[in-house]
Each structure stands twice: as structure tokens, then as C-alpha cells.
C-alpha positions in Angstrom: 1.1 -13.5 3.4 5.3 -13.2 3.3 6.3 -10.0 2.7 9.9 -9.2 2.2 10.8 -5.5 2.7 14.2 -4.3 1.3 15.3 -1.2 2.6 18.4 1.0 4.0 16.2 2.0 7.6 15.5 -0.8 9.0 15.0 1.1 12.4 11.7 2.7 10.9 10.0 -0.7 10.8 10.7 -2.1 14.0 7.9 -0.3 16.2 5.6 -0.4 12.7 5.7 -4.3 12.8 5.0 -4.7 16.7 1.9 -1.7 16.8 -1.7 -1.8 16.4 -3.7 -3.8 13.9 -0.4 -4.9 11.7 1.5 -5.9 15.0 -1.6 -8.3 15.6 -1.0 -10.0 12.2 2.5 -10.4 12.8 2.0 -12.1 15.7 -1.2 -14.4 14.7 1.3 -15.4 11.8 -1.3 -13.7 9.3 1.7 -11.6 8.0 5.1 -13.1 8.3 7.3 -9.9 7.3 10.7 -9.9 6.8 13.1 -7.0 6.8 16.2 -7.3 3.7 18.8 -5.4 4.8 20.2 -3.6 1.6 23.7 -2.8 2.9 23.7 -6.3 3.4 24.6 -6.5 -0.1 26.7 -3.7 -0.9 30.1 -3.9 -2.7 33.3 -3.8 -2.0 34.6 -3.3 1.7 32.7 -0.5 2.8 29.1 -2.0 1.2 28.7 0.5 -1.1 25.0 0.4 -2.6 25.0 3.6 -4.5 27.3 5.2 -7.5 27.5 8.2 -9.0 25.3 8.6 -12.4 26.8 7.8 -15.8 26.4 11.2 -17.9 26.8 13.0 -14.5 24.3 15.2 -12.1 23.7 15.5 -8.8 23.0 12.9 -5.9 23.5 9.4 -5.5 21.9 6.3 -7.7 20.9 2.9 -5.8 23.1 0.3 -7.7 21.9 -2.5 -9.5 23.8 -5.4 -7.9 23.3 -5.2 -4.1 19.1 -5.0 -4.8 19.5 -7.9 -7.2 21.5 -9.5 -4.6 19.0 -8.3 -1.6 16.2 -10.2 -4.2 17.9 -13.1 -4.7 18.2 -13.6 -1.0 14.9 -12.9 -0.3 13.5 -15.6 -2.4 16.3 -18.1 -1.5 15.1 -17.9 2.0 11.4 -18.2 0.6 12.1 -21.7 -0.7 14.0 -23.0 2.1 10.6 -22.0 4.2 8.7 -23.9 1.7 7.3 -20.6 0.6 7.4 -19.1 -2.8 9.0 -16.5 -4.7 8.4 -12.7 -3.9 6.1 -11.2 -6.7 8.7 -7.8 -6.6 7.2 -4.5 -6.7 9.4 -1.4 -7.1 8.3 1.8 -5.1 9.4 4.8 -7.5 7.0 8.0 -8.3 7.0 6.8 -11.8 4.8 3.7 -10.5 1.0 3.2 -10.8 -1.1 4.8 -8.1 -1.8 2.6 -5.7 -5.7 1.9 -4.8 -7.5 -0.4 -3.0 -8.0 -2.8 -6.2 -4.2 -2.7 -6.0 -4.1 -3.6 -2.5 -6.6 -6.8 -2.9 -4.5 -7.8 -6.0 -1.4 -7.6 -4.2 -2.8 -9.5 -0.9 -3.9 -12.5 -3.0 -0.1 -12.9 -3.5 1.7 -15.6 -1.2 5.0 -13.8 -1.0 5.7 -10.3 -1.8 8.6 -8.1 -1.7 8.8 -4.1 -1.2 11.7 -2.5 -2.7 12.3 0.7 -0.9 14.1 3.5 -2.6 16.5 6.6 -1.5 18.8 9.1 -3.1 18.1 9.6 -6.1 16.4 7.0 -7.4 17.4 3.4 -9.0 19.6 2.5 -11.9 17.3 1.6 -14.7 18.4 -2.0 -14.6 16.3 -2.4 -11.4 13.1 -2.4 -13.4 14.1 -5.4 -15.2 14.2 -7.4 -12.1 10.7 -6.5 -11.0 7.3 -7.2 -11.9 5.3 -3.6 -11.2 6.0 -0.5 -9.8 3.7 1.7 -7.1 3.4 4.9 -6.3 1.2 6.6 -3.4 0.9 9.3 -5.3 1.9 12.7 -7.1 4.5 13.9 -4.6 8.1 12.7 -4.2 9.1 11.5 -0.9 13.1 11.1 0.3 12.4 7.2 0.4 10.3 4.1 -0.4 9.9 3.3 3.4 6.9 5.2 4.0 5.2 3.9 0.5 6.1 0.1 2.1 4.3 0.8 5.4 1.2 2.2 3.6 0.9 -1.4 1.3 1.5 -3.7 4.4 -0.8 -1.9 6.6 -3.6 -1.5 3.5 -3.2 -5.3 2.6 -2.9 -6.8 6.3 -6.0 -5.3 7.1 -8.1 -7.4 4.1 -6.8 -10.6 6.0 -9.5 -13.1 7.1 -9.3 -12.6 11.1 -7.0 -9.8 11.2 -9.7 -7.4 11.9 -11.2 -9.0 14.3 -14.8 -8.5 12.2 -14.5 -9.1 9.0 -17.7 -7.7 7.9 -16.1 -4.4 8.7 -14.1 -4.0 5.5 -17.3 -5.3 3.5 -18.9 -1.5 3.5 -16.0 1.0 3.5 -14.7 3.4 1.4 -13.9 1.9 -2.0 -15.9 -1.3 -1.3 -17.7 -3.0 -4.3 -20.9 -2.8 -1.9 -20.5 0.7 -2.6 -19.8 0.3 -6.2 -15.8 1.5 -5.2 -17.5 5.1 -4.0 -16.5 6.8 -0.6 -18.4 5.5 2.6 -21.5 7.5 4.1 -21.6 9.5 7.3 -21.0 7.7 10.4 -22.3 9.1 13.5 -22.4 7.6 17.4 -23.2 9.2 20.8 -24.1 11.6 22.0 -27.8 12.4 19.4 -27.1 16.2 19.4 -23.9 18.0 19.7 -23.7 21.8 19.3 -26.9 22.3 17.7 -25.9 19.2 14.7 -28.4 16.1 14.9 -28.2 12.5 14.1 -30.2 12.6 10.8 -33.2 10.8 12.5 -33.9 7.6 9.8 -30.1 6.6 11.9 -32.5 6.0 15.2 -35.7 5.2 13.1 -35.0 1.3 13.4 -36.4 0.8 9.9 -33.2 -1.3 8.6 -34.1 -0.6 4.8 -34.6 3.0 5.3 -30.9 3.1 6.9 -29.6 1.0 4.2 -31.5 3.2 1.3 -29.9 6.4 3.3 -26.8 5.2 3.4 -26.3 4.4 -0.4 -27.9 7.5 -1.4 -25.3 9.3 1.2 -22.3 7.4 -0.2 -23.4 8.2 -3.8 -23.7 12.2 -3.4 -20.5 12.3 -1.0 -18.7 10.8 -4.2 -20.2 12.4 -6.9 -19.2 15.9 -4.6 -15.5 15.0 -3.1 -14.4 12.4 -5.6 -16.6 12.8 -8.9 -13.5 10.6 -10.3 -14.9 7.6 -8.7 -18.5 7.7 -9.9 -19.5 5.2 -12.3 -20.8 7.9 -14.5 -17.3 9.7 -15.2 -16.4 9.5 -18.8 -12.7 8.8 -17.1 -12.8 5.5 -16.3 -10.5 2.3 -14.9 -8.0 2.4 -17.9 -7.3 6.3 -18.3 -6.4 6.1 -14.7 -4.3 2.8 -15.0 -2.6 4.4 -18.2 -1.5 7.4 -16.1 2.0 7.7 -14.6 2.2 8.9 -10.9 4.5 10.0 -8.5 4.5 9.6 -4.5 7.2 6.8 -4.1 11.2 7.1 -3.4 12.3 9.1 -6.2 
């Protein structure tokens, strides 16, 4: 997976890329990430990649041209790789949330690239060159850079190999083995601590009875913390899809 990240800070991905579980699929080659340098593509002699807004107000806007140009470049040193185009995603509050259905649609993509916001937010023109927008959330951040280190790190990890064991990711949180519900309770050593128990069907050895406790477990933690996610609310996929969100660059 190529993924192009355009952004003003390029000094907050540096120890991002080389750490932990993404650092391993940088260097296996599982992620081949690429940091566009947006002032790279200013205007004029001082790179200028902000204006101030027609009809006036306060702050800065991200110009048109230099991310158009920071695109163009992106993919242009795609193809001479012999890699394709970036499917472009926009972060800006007034994206979709992202999810972890998001983040499997986006890691079946070859090449992806990560616009990363600051100021104020974009000229409008910007969504034309784009194919979707994201949002973490409802809550506005300063920038996009944050929101870009959240999809790399959520769509590295579904990876064949980068986890080391893939059967890890085949039970969590938002899993289709747990009909996209929140995981059940985990527990390890020591059996007691402070009075609380392991609930004893964890050490019973009967495999069925564990997997039977855990799907019950998963099903009441959801129904209780994120009743949103049940299969029985009368919400469902497309009201949520249909909703606009906030938690990008603004």
C-alpha cells in the first residue's frame, strides 16, 4: 500500500513512520509512505500556500493551486514507480466519520493520498480534486496531521504480516466475527487481583463455553456502551453514512 501524505509538518511524521507496529510496515515494504511537502508548491517567491478569504473573515485559507500541484506530483511519481494513481481523500470536519469499514475500504486501495489541512480550512475548489472526505470525528483539530496518522496506523495494521498474527485482528472490536460490536473482556495473570476474579468458564478449558461467553459478553458490552452498533438499532449503516461530522483540519 503507497500512501502519499501531503502536509505543512513534516517533522510530525518522521518518528511516526520509524515507531512500533507502523515503523515495521515501512520497513517490510508493507507500507511504502511518502511525505508531499505542501510548501513545495507554494506561489510566488516566498511559497505562499494560503490567501486571505474572498468576502473577508478571519484566518488564513489553504489555496487551491499548491495542493493541486502537491497532487499532481504525487501521482506523477506514482507512475514512474509503476504504481498507480492516489485515490485522494481530503481530511476536513465536514468529512464522513471514519470507522473501521472505512479503514478496510481504504486499505484495499493500491495508492492513497492524505491531504492534511491547517488554518482555516481549504478553498472549496479543493473538493473537486478529491474523491471523499474523512473526519475522526465531531471536534475540530488545528490540522489534518493527526487525522492522517490515525488512517495509516488503522489501515497498516489490517496488512497481511504486519501484525505479526493475523488472526489477531479476526476478533476485535468492530470485527464481522462480532457482527461489527465491541470486543469482550480480556483478562490474563494473576486469577485474582484485589478481591476481582477471572470469571471461571476463562479457566474452565471447555473451548465452546469460552467462545459462547465471549459472544454473549461482546453483545451486552455493546448493547450497554455503544447501543449504536447493535444490529437491533432502528439507526442503521445509511443514517450514519448520511450524517456530516467533524474531527478533521478545519
Amino acid at each position: 500500500m503507497r500512501v502519499s501524505i501531503i502536509t505543512l509538518m513534516p517533522e510530525l511524521f518522521e518518528p511516526f513512520l520509524r515507531t512500533s507496529m507502523v515503523g515495521r510496515a515501512v520497513s517490510s515494504g508493507a507500507v511504502q509512505a511518502e511525505i508531499v511537502l505542501l510548501r513545495e508548491h507554494g506561489v510566488g517567491r516566498h511559497k505562499s500556500v494560503d490567501d486571505t478569504p474572498y468576502g473577508g473573515g478571519s484566518g488564513m485559507v489553504l489555496s487551491v493551486r499548491p495542493i493541486a500541484s502537491a497532487l499532481e506530483d504525487a501521482d506523477a511519481r506514482a507512475n514512474a514507480a509503476g504504481a498507480p494513481v492516489a485515490h485522494r481523500v481530503l481530511l476536513t470536519p465536514q468529512g464522513r466519520r471514519f470507522d473501521q469499514r472505512a479503514a478496510r475500504s481504504l486499505v484495499e486501495r493500491p495508492h492513497v493520498a492524505l491531504i492534511c489541512g491547517r488554518y482555516e480550512g481549504f478553498d472549496e475548489r479543493v473538493r473537486g480534486l478529491v474523491h471523499e472526505e474523512i473526519s475522526l470525528g465531531d471536534f475540530v483539530m488545528t490540522g489534518g496531521e493527526i487525522a492522517a496518522m490515525a488512517i495509516v496506523e488503522a489501515t497498516s495494521r489490517l496488512l497481511p504480516g504486519v501484525l505479526g498474527n493475523d488472526a489477531s485482528i479476526a476478533s476485535e472490536s468492530f470485527s464481522d466475527a462480532l457482527g461489527g460490536g465491541l470486543e469482550y473482556p480480556q483478562y490474563t495473570r494473576p486469577a485474582e487481583f484485589r478481591g476481582v476474579s477471572v470469571p471461571e468458564v476463562l479457566v474452565s478449558g471447555n473451548h465452546a463455553d469460552i467462545e459462547r461467553w465471549r459472544r454473549e459478553e461482546s453483545r451486552l458490552r455493546t448493547e450497554e456502551r455503544r447501543p449504536d452498533l447493535s444490529t437491533d438499532s432502528p439507526r442503521g449503516d445509511a443514517a450514519s453514512a448520511g450524517r456530516g461530522t467533524r474531527g478533521g483540519a478545519r
